[in-house]
C-alpha positions in Angstrom: 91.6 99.3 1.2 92.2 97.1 4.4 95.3 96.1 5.4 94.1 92.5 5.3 92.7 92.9 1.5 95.8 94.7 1.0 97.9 92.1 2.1 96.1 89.0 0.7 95.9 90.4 -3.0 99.8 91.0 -2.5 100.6 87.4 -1.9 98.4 86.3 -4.3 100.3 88.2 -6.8 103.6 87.1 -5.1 102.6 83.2 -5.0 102.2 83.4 -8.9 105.4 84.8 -9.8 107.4 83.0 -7.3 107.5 79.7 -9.2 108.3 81.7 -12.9 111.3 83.4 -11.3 112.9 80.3 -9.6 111.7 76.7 -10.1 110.7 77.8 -14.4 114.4 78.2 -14.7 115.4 75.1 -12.6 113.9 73.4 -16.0 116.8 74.9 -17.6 119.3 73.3 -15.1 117.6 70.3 -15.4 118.5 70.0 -19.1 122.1 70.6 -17.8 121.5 67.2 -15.4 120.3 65.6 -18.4 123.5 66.6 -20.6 125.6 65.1 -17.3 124.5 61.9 -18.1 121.8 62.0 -15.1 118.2 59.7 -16.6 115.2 62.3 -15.9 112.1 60.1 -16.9 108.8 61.5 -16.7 106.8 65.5 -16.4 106.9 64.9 -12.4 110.3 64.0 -12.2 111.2 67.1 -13.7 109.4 69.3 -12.2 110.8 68.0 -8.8 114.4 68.1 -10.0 113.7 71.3 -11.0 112.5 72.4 -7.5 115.1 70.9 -6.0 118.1 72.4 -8.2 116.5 75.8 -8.6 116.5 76.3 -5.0 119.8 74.8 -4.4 121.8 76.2 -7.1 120.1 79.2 -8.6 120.7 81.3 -5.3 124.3 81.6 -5.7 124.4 82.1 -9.2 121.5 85.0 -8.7 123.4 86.8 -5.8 126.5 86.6 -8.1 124.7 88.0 -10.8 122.9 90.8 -8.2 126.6 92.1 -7.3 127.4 92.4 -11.0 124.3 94.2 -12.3 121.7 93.9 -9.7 118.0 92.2 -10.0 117.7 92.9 -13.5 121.4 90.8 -13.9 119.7 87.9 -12.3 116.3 87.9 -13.9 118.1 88.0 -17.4 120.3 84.8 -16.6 116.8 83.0 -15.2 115.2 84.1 -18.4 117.9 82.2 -20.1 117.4 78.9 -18.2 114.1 79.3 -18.6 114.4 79.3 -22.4 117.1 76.7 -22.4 114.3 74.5 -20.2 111.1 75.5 -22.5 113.0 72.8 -24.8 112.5 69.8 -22.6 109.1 67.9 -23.1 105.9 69.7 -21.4 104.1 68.0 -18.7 101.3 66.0 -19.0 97.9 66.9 -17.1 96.4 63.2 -18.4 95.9 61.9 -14.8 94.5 65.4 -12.9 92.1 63.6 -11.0 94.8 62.1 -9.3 96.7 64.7 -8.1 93.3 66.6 -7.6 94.2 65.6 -3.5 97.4 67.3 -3.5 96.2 70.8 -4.7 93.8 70.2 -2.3 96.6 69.6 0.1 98.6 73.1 -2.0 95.4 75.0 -1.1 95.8 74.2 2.7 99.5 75.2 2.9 98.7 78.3 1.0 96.3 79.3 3.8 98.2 78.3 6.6 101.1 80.5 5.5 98.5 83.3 5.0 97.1 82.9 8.5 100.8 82.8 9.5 101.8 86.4 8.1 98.7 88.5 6.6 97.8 91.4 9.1 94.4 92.1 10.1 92.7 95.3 11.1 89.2 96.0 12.4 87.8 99.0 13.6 91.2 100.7 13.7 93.1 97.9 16.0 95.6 95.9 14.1 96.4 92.4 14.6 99.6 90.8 13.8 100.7 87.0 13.9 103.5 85.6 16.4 106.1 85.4 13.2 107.0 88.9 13.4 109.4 88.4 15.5 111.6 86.8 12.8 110.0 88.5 9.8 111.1 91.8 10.3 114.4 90.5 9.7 113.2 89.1 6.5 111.6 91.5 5.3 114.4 93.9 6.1 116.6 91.9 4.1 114.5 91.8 1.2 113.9 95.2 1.0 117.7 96.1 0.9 118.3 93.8 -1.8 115.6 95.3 -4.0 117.0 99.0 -3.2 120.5 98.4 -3.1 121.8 94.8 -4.4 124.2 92.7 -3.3 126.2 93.7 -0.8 123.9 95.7 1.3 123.7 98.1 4.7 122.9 96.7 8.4 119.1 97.6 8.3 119.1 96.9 12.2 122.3 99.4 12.9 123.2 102.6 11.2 126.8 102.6 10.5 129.2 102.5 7.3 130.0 99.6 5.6 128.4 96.1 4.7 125.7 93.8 6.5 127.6 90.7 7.5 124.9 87.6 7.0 123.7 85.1 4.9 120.9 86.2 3.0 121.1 84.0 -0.8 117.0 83.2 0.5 116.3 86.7 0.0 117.2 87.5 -3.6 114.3 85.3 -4.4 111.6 87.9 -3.1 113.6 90.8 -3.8 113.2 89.7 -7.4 109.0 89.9 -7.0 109.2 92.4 -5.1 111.8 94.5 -8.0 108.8 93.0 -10.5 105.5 93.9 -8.7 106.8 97.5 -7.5 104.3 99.0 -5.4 101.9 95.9 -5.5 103.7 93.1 -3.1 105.4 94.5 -0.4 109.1 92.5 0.9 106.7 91.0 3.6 104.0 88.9 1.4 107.1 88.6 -1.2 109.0 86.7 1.4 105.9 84.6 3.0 105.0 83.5 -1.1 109.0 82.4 -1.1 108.6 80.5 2.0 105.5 78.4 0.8 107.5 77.3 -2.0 110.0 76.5 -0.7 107.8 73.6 0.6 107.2 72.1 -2.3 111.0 71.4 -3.0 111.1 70.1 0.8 108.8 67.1 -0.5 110.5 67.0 -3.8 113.5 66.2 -2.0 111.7 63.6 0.1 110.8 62.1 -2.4 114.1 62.2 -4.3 116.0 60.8 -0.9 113.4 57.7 -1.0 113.5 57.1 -4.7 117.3 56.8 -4.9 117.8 54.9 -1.3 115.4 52.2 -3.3 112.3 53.3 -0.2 109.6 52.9 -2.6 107.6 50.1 -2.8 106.0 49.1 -5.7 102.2 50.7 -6.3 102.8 52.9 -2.9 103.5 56.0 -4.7 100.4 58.5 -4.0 99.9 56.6 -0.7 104.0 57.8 -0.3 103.6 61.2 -1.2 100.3 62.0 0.9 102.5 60.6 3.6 105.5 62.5 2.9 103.2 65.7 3.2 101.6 65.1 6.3 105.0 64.0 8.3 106.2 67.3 7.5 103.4 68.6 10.3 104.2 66.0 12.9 105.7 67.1 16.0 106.5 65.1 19.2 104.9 64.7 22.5 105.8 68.0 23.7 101.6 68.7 24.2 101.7 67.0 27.0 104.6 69.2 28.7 102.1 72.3 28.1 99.5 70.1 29.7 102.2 69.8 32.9 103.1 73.7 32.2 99.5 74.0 32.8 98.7 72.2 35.9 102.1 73.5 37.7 101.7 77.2 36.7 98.0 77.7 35.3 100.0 79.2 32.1 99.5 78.2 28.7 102.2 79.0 25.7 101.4 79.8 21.9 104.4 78.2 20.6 105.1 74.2 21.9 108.8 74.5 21.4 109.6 77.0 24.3 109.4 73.9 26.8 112.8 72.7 25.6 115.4 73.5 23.3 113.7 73.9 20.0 112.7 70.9 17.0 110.7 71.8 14.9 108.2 70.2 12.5 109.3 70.7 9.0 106.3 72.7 8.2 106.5 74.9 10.8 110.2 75.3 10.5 109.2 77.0 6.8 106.7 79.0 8.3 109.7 80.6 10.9 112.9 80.2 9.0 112.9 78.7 5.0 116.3 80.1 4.4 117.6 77.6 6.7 115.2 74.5 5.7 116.3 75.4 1.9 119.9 75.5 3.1 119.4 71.6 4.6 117.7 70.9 0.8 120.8 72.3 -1.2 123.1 70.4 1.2 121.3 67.2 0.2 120.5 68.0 -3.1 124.2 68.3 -3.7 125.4 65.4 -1.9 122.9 63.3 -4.0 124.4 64.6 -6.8 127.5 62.6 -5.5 126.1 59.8 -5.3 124.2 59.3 -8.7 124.5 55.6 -9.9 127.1 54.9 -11.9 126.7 54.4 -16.3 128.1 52.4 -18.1 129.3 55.4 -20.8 129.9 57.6 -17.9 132.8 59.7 -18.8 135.4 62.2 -16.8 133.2 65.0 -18.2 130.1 63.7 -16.7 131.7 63.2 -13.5 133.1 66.7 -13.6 129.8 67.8 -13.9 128.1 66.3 -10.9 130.8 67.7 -8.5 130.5 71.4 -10.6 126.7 71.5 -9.9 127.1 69.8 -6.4 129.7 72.5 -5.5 127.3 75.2 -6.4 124.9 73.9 -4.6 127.1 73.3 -1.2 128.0 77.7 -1.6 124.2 77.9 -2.0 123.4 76.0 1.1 126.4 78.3 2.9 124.5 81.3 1.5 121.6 80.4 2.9 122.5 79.6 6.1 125.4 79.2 7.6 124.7 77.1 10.7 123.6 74.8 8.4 126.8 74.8 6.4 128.5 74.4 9.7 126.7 71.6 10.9 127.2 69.2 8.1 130.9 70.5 7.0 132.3 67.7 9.6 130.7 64.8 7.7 131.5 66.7 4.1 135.1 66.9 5.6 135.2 63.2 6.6 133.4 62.3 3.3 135.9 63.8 0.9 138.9 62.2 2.6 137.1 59.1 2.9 136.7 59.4 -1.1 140.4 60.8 -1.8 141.9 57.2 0.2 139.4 55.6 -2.8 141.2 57.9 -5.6 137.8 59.9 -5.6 138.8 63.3 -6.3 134.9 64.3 -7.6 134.3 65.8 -3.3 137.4 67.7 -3.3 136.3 69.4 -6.8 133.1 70.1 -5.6 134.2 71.5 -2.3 136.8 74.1 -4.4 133.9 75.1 -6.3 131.7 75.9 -3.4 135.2 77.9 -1.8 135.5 80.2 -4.9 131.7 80.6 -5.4 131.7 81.4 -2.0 134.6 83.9 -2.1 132.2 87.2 -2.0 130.6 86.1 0.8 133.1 85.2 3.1 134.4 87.9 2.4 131.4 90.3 3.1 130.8 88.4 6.7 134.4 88.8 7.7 135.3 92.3 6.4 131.3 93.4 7.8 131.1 91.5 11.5 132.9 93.5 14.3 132.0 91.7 17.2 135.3 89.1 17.7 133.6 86.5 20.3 134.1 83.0 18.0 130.4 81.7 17.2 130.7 78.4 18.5 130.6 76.9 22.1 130.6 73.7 23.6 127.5 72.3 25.8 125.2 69.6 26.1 121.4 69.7 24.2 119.5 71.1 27.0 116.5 68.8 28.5 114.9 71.8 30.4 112.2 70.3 32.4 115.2 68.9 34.7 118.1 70.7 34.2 118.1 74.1 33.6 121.2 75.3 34.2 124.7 75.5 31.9 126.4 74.2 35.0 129.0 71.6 34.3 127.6 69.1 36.5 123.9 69.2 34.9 125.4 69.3 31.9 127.2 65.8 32.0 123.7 64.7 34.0 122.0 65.8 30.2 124.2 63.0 28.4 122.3 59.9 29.3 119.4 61.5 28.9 119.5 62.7 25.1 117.9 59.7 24.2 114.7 60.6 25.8 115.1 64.0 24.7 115.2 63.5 21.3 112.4 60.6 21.2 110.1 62.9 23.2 110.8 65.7 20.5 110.6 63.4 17.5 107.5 61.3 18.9 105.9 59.5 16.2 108.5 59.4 13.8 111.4 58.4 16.1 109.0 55.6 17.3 109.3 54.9 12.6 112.6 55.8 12.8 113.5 52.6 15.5 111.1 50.0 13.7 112.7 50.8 10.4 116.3 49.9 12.3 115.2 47.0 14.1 113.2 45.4 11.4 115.3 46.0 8.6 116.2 43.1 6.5 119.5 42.3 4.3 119.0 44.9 1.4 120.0 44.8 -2.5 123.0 47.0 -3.4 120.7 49.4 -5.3 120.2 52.5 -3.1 123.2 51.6 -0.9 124.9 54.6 -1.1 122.4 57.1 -0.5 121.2 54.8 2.2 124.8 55.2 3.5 124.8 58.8 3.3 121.2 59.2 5.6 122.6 57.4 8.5 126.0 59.0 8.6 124.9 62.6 7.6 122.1 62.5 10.3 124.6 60.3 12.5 127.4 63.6 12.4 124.4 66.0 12.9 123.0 64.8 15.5 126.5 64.6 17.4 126.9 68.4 16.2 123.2 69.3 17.5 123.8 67.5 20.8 127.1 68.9 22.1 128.0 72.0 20.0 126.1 75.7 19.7 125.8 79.0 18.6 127.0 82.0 20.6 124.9 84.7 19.0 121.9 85.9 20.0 120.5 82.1 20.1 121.4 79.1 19.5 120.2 79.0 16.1 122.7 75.7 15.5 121.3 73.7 17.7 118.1 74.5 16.4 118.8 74.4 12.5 121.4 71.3 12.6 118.6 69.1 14.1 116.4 69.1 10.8 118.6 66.5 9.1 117.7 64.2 12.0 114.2 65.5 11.3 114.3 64.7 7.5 116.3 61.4 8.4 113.3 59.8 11.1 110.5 61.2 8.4 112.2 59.4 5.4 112.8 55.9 8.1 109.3 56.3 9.4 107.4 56.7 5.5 109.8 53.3 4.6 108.2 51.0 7.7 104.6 53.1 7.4 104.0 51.7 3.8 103.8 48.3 5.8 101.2 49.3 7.8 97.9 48.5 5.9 96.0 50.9 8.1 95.3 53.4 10.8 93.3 50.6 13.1 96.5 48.5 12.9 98.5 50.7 14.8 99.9 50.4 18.2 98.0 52.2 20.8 101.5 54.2 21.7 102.1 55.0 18.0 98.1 56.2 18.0 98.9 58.3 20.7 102.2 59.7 19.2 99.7 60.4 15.7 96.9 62.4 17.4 99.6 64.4 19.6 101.8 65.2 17.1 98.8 66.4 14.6 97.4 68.2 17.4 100.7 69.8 18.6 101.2 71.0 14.9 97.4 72.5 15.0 98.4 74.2 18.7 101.3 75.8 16.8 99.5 77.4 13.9 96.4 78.7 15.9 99.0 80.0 18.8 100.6 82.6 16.3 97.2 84.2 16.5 94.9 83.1 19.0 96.7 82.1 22.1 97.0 85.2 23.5 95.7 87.0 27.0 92.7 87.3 27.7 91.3 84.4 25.9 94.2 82.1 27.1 96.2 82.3 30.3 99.6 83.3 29.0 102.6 84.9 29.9 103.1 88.6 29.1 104.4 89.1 25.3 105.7 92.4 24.6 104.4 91.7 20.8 101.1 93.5 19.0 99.9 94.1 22.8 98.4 97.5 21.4 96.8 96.8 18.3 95.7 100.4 18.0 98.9 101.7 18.4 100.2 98.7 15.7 97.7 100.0 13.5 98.6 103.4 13.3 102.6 102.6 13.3 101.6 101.2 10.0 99.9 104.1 8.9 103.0 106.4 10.3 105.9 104.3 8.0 103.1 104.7 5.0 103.4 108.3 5.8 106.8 108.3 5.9 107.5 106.2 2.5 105.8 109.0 0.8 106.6 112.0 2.4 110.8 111.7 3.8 113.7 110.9 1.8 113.8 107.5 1.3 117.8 107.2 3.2 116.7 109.4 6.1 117.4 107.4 9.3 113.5 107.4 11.1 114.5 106.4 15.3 111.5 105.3 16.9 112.0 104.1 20.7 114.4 101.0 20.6 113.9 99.6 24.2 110.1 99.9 24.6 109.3 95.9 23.6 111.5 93.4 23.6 111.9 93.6 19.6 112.1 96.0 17.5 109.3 95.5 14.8 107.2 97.8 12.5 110.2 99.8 11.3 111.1 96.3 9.1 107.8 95.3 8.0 105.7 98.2 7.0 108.5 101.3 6.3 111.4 102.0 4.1 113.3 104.0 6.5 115.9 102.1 8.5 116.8 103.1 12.4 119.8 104.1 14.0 119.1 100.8 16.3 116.8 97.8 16.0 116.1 97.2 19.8 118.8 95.2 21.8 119.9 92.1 18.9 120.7 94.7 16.6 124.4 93.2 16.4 122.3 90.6 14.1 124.3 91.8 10.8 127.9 92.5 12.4 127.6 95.4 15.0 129.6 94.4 18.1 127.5 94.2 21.1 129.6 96.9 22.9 128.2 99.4 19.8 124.6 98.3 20.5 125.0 98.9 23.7 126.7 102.0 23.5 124.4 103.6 21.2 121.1 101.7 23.0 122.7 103.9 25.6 122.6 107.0 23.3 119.1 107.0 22.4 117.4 105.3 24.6 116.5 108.9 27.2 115.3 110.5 24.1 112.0 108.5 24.7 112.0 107.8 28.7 113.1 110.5 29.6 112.5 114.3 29.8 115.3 116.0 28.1 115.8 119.3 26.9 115.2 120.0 23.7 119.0 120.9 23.1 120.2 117.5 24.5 117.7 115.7 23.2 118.4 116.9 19.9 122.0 116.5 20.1 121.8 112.8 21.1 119.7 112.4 17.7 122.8 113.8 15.7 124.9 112.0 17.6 123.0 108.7 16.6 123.1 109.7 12.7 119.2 110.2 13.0 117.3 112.4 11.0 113.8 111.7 12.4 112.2 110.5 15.5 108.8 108.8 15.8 107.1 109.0 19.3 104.2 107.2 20.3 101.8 107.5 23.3 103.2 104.1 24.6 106.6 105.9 25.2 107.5 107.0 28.7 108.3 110.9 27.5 104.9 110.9 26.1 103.0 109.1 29.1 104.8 111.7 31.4 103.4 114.6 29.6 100.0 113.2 27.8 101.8 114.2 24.6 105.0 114.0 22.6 107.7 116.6 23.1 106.6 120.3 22.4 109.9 121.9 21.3 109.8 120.8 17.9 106.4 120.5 15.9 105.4 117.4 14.5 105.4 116.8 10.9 102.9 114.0 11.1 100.7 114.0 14.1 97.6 111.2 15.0 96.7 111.1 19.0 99.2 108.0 18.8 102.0 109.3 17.0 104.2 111.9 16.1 106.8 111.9 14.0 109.3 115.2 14.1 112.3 116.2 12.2 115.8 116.3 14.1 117.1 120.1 12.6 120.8 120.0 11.7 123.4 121.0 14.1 123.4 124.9 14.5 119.7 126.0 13.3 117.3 126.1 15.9 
C-alpha cells in the first residue's frame, strides 16, 4: 500500500478515537464542575467544558496514572469518567442544520492538518511536509510512552537514565497509538491529537467571551464563525516577504522567519499543540477562579474550584513549561493580591499544582545535565533593523515594540485598539474575567518582550506571546460584532483582512510547495532527496521487523541540519539525534563530544577496526549508511569490511560485531 494511503487511513482511525480517549471522559469531570456548584446549561456547553477540562486536567492525572501502571492505568481511570459522564443529559442534534457550517468548517481543519503531516510518494520519491522538523520530536515522544511509560529514555541521546521534558501532550497519542497497535503509527496519532486540540482552543474562546459578558445578544453563530476564522489570521508580515523578495530575489515557506516568531493560533497547533493546550489549561484554571459567586456557595465548593484549578495549572506545566513560566509572574502576583483580600482559594490551588507536579520536577532536574540557567534577559528582536544582541540595538528595540507587535498582530491588534478606545462604562457582570485578560496578557507581554529561553531557541519568546494572541482575538470578536459588514470596513482594516488570510494560506501551502525549483528559496537541508527519504522509510520498516527492538541503529548525525527519519518512521533510537540532541537533558559538551565520536564513521574513510571501535564506543549496535553520506560518495558504495544486512542502491544497513570477534 502507499505510504500516503497508509498514512491517511491511520489518521482516520486516530481522529476517531482521539475524542473517546480524552474529551468522552472530560463529560465525567464535568459532572464533578456540576457537583462544585458550577451551572452547566445546555448539550454545547458541555461538550465545550468538557473539551476544555479534559485537556486541561486529564493530562496530569493520565501521566500519574502511566507511572503507576502504564497506558492501560490511564485508559481504566478515563473509562471511569466516562461512565461517571454517560449520566449527564445527551446532546441534542434538533438544530443540525445549523451547525451544518461548522463541520463544514471541521472538514477543512481536518485536511489542512493532513496536508500538514501525511507523506506522499510517487514513483519511488517521497515527499514530506516542512513540520518534520518538530515532529520527529513528537513522534519520538509518543513512541516512548507507548513502549516504556512514564518516565522514559532520551530518544535523541543514548545514555542511562531519564528524558528530562515536558511531555503530558503526548500521553494522549500514546494511548491510540497503545489502542490501534500496528494500525496508527506515533506520527498520525500525534497529528489526530493536534487537530483536536483545536476544538478546545475555540471552546475556550468562547468560554473567555461568555464569562467576560462579550456576547451580544443574537450574535452567537455569527461569534463562533468569527472565533474560527481569527484563529488563521496573521499580521502584515506578507508584505516583508514581498521586500525579502525585491532585496534578495528569495522567497521563504514559512512567514515567521522575518522576525522573531507569532504565530496564528492555527498554525501554532499545526507546529506545537502541547504548548497552545498548555496556554488553554492555564486559562481554563484561572477561570475556574473566577466563577461567579452563589448564593449557597459553601467552603467545599470553593475548595473545589482551586482542587480542579490546581490540576489544571500542573497540567499546563506538563505540557509546557515555557508556558508555565511565562504566566507564573502574574499567578504569583494574583495569589498575593488574593491572600491581602483573606483569599486563600490561589494559594490552595498553587499547592495542588506543586505536589501534582512533584514527579515531574523531579524527572527534569534529576534527567537535565547541562547547568546553563534557561532564562536570559534581551529585548523582543525587530529584525529588519536590528539584528544584533548588541546592547545598544537592544535599547534602540524598546521604542519600537509597539510597531513590532502591531505589524505581527495586524488585523487583530488594529480590534484589539478599537475595543480599548471605544469601550464604554461596563456592568459588573464579567468584571473579573475581564480583569484577568488585560493583566494576564499585560504580564505576558512584558515576559515575551524582555525575557527568553537559552536552549536551543527561544521557544519563550515564542510560546508566551499566544496569550496576547488569544487576548487581541477575544478584543477584536467583542468590537467586530459591531461591524454590520465586510463593505463597512476601513480600507486599512480591509487590507489587514486579505493579508492576514493570505499570509495564513502562504503558511499552509509553504510546508509543501514552496520549495526550489518551483520557488526561489534558500537551500533547506529537509526532504532534498525524496528518493533517498523514500527508501530511509523503507530501511526503519526493515529494521522494526528484523533487529531487536532496543538495538541503538546510528545513521549519519551531521549530514542535514536535523536529524529526522530515525523519529518518524523507526523504532530504533540513535546514539545521537544531529547537533540539538541536548533537547531531553544531554549537556551540550556530551553532544559534542559524542557528535565528535561518530561523526568520521560516515565522512570519513576509516578502517574497519577504528571504525568499528568508535561504534562501541558510542553504545551503537547498527549503522545505516546511505549514498548521500561522504564515505559512501568517496567510494560509490558503503563500507566493504562488513556485509550489509539490508542493502538497496541507497542504503545499507550493517551490524557493529561485539568487541573481540571479527
Amino acid at each position: 500500500m502507499p505510504y500516503l494511503f497508509q498514512d491517511l487511513f491511520a489518521l482516520v482511525l486516530a481522529t476517531i478515537l482521539a475524542p473517546l480517549i480524552l474529551y468522552l471522559p472530560g463529560l465525567g469531570l464535568v459532572g464533578l464542575l456540576s457537583r462544585c456548584g458550577v451551572n452547566v446549561e445546555g448539550s454545547w456547553e458541555r461538550i465545550g467544558w468538557a473539551m476544555l477540562l479534559g485537556l486541561s486536567i486529564l493530562p496530569v492525572l493520565d501521566t500519574l496514572m502511566i507511572r503507576l501502571g502504564g497506558i492501560p492505568a490511564m485508559l481504566l481511570l478515563n473509562g471511569a469518567l466516562v461512565l461517571w459522564g454517560a449520566r449527564l443529559p445527551g446532546v441534542s442534534f434538533r438544530h443540525w442544520h445549523a451547525i451544518f457550517p461548522f463541520l463544514l468548517a471541521a472538514l477543512l481543519w481536518w485536511l489542512i492538518c493532513a496536508w500538514s503531516y501525511v507523506d506522499i510518494d510517487i514513483n519511488g520519491s517521497l515527499y514530506q511536509s516542512f513540520t518534520i522538523l518538530d515532529l520527529v520530536k513528537h513522534a519520538a515522544v509518543t513512541e516512548q510512552i507507548m513502549r516504556e511509560g512514564i518516565p522514559f529514555s532520551d530518544p535523541f541521546y543514548a545514555r542511562d537514565g531519564v528524558a528530562g521534558y515536558y511531555h503530558y501532550f503526548y500521553a494522549w497519542p500514546a494511548a491510540i497509538c497503545w489502542i490501534g497497535g500496528d494500525l496508527i503509527s506515533a506520527r498520525m496519532a500525534f497529528v489526530a491529537t493536534a487537530y483536536w486540540a483545536g476544538f478546545a482552543v475555540v471552546a475556550l474562546i468562547w468560554r473567555i467571551m461568555v464569562d467576560a459578558a462579550f456576547i451580544r445578544s443574537g450574535r452567537h453563530r455569527r461569534l463562533l464563525a468569527l472565533a474560527i476564522l481569527f484563529c488563521f489570521m496573521s499580521g502584515a508580515d506578507l508584505l516583508f516577504m514581498l521586500f525579502r523578495f525585491l532585496a534578495t530575489h528569495r522567497v521563504e515557506p514559512q512567514l515567521d522567519t522575518w522576525n522573531s516568531e507569532v504565530r496564528t493560533l492555527g498554525t501554532s497547533l499545526i507546529w506545537v499543540p502541547h504548548h497552545v493546550s498548555a496556554m488553554v489549561a492555564a486559562w481554563t484554571g484561572m477561570l475556574l477562579l473566577v466563577r461567579p459567586k452563589q448564593e449557597d456557595d459553601t467552603i467545599w465548593r470553593h475548595l473545589c474550584h482551586a482542587l480542579m484549578a490546581g490540576a489544571a495549572f500542573a497540567t499546563m506545566f506538563g505540557l509546557s513549561t515555557w508556558i508555565a513560566v511565562g504566566i507564573a509572574p502574574f499567578l504569583a502576583g494574583w495569589t498575593c493580591f488574593a491572600l491581602w483580600r483573606r483569599d486563600i482559594r490561589l494559594l490552595v490551588a498553587g499547592l495542588t499544582a506543586l505536589i501534582l507536579s512533584i514527579p515531574q520536577f523531579h524527572d527534569i532536574l534529576s534527567a537535565r545535565a547541562d547547568g546553563n540557567f534557561p532564562l536570559g534577559i534581551g529585548v523582543r528582536s525587530f529584525t529588519p533593523f536590528l539584528e544584533d544582541d548588541s546592547i545598544g540595538q537592544q535599547l534602540l528595540r524598546i521604542p519600537l515594540l509597539p510597531l513590532n507587535y502591531g505589524l505581527e498582530l495586524g488585523l487583530c491588534a488594529i480590534g484589539a485598539y478599537y475595543y480599548w478606545s471605544h469601550r464604554k462604562g461596563r456592568s459588573d457582570r464579567g468584571a473579573p474575567t475581564r480583569a484577568l485578560l488585560f493583566w494576564s496578557t499585560l504580564v505576558t507581554l512584558f515576559v515575551a518582550s524582555f525575557l527568553r529561553s537559552t536552549i536551543i531557541y527561544n521557544d519563550l519568546g515564542w510560546r508566551v506571546i499566544l496569550f496576547t494572541v488569544m487576548a487581541t482575538i477575544i478584543w477584536t470578536l467583542r468590537y467586530a460584532q459591531s461591524v454590520p459588514s465586510l463593505r463597512k470596513l476601513r480600507p486599512l482594516a480591509m487590507t489587514l483582512l486579505v493579508l492576514g488570510l493570505a499570509g495564513t494560506t502562504w503558511d499552509i501551502i509553504g510546508l509543501r510547495i514552496i520549495r526550489s525549483p518551483l520557488f526561489p528559496v534558500r537551500p533547506i537541508e529537509l526532504n532534498n532527496a525524496p528518493p533517498i527519504s523514500h527508501a530511509l522509510r523503507d530501511a526503519y520498516g526493515w529494521a522494526d521487523r528484523h533487529l531487536p527492538a532496543d538495538a541503538v541503529l546510528q545513521y549519519n548525525p551531521t549530514i542535514t541540519a536535523r536529524g529526522i527519519d530515525f523519529g518518524l518512521y523507526g523504532h530504533n533510537w540513535p546514539s545521537i539525534a544531529d547537533f540539538q540532541a541536548n533537547l531531553f537533558g544531554a549537556s551540550q559538551k556530551q553532544v559534542d563530544d559524542r557528535l565528535a565520536m561518530v561523526a568520521p564513521i560516515f565522512n570519513q574513510s576509516l578502517a574497519a577496526s577504528e571504525m568499528m571501535a568508535r561504534a562501541r564506543a558510542a553504545r551503537i549496535d547498527y549503522l545505516l549508511f546511505t549514498q548521500r553520506d561522504p564515505v559512501w560518495r568517496a567510494h560509490h558504495a558503503p563500507p566493504a569490511a562488513i556485509p550489509c544486512l539490508y542493502r538497496t542502491p541507497l542504503i545499507c544497513v550493517l551490524a557493529v560485531p561485539s568487541e573481540g570477534r571479527p
